[in-house]
N, C-alpha and C positions, 0 to 999 in steps of 0.2 A: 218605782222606776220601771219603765219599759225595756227588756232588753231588747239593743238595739242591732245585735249584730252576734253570731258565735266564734267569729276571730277577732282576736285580739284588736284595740284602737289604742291611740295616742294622744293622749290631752296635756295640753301645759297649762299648769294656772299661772299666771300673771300677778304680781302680790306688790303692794306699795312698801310694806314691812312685815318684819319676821311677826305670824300669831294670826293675820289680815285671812291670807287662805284658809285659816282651822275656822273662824268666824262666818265666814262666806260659803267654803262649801266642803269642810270635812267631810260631814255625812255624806255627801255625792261621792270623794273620793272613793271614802271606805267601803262605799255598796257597790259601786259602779266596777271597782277594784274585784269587786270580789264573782263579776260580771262581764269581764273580760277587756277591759283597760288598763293600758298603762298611765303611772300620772307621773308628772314632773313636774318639779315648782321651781318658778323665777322670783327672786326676792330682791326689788330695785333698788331699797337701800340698806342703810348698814342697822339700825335701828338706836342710832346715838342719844336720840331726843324721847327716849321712851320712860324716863326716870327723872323726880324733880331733886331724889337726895345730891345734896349737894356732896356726900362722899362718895358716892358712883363715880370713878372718872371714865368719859366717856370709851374710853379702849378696855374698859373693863365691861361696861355694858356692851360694848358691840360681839365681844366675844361671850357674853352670857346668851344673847339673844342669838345666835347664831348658833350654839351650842342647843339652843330649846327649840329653835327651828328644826333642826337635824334632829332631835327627838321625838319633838310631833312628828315629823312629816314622816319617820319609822312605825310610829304608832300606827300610824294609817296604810302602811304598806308603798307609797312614794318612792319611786325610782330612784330618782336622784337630785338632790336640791341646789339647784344656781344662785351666788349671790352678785349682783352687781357691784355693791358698797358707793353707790350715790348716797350723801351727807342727808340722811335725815330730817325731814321739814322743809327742804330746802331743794326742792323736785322741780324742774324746768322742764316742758317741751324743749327739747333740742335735740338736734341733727345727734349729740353722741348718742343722748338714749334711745330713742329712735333705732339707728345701727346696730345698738347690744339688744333690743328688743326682736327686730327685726332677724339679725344673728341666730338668734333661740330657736327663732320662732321656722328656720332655713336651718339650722342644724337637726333638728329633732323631729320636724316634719310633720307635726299633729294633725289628727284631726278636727277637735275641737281646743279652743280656746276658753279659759275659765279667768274673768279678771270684775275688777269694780266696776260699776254703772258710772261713768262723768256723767250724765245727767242729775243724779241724784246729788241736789246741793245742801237742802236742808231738808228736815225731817222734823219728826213729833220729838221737841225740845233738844234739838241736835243738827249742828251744822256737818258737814262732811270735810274732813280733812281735806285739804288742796293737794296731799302726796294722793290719797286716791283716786280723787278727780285727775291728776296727773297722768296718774298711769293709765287710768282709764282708757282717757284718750290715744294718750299712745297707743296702748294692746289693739286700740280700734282700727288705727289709722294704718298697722303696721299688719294687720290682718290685711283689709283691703286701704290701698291699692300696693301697700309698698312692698310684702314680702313677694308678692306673687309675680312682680313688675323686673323685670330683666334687668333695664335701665338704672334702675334704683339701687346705688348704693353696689357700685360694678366691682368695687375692692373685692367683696365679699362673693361673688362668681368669680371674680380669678382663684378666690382660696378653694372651691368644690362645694360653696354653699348655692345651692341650685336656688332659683325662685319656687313656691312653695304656697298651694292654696291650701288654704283652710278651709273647712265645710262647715260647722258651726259655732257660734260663739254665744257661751252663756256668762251673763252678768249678777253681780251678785251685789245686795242692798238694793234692789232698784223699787222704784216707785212706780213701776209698768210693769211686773210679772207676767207673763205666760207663759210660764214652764214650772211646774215644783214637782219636787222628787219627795216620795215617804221616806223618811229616814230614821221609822221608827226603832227598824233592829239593829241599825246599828247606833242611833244617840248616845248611847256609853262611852262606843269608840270615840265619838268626834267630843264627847265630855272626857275622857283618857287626853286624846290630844290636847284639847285646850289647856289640861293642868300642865303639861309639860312648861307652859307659858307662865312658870310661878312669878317672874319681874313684872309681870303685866296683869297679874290678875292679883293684887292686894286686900281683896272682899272676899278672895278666895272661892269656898263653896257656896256664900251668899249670893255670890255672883253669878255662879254657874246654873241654882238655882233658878234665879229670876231669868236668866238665857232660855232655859229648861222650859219656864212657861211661854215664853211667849216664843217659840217655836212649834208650842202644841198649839194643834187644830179644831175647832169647834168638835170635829169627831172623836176629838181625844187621841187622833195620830199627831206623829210630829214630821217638818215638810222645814226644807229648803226650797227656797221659790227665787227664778232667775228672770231677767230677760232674755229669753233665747231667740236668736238671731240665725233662720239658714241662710249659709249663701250661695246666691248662683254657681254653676258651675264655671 
């Protein structure tokens, strides 16, 4: 990574479920972190659908996985973590999320944006979840035009939430990369963070493992790769 600035910035990642940001872009966090940004995480839903035992009852998963969110996201140094509790699997485009999106995104006032690529539908032997394509799009659309837009959503400028540009947004899973960060020295960190995720990772270190490789680079570094987006001013 390039540093990009010697004072301090502000980034929210955008996350369709608790574990989605450690996947996407821990290692950014925890370098970038360590390089003069703040991060925040917004987590859309509550993560109810993350479990097939059928002795899981879902109020006990939602508070397991929210519990391992707020552990990762400390691992990595994470400001502070927002949860929506939108029902798991079950993610609509709508005017509410949108507004909670939006909200975040006008309270905290980033300057970069870190959420999933909606583009990216399927992949090598893998479809993409519709909660990430979901979010996706929101994070997008709530970047430009909406947070930044007066008109849009006036409740929220009567409460002191001002309109609110954002300067870049990086995507993460994408199928169009141009932008990737070395994340050689800190990969442990963002493998620390992922274990926090024990509900979701049942292959455990096999798992982590095979993540391990194919985050390494022909050079034998390892890289997070986005689509990064500026935008005009």
């Amino acid at each position: 990574m390039n540093d990009e600035s010697s004072e301090r910035r502000r980034a929210l990642v955008i996350a369709a479920h608790p574990d989605d940001a450690e996947f996407g872009c821990a290692g950014t966090v925890a370098l970038w972190g360590r390089n003069g940004w703040d991060f925040y995480y917004l987590v859309c839903t509550d993560g109810s659908k993350g479990s097939n035992d059928p002795e899981m009852p879902p109020e006990r998963l939602i508070a397991l996985r929210r519990e391992e969110q707020r552990r990762a996201a400390s691992v990595l140094g994470v400001k502070e973590v927002f949860f929506l509790d939108y029902v798991d699997g079950e993610l609509v485009y709508s005017r509410d999320l949108m507004r909670d999106v939006v909200r975040y995104i006008r309270l905290l006032r980033p300057h970069a944006v870190f959420s999933h690529d909606p583009n990216q539908i399927v992949g090598n032997r893998f479809i993409n979840h519709p909660d990430h394509r979901c979010v996706g799009t929101v994070a997008l659309d709530a970047v430009y035009p909406i947070a930044r837009n007066r008109p849009s959503f006036p409740g929220l400028a009567a409460e002191g939430l001002e309109p609110h540009r954002v300067s870049d947004v990086y995507l993460w899973s994408s199928d169009q990369p141009n932008f990737e960060v070395d994340i050689t020295d800190v990969l442990e960190t963002k493998l620390e963070a992922l274990r926090c995720h024990r509900s979701q990772l049942p292959e455990g270190e096999d798992f982590l493992e095979r993540l391990r490789e194919r985050l390494r680079g022909e050079d034998g570094r390892y890289w997070e790769r986005f689509r990064h987006v500026r935008l005009m001013a």
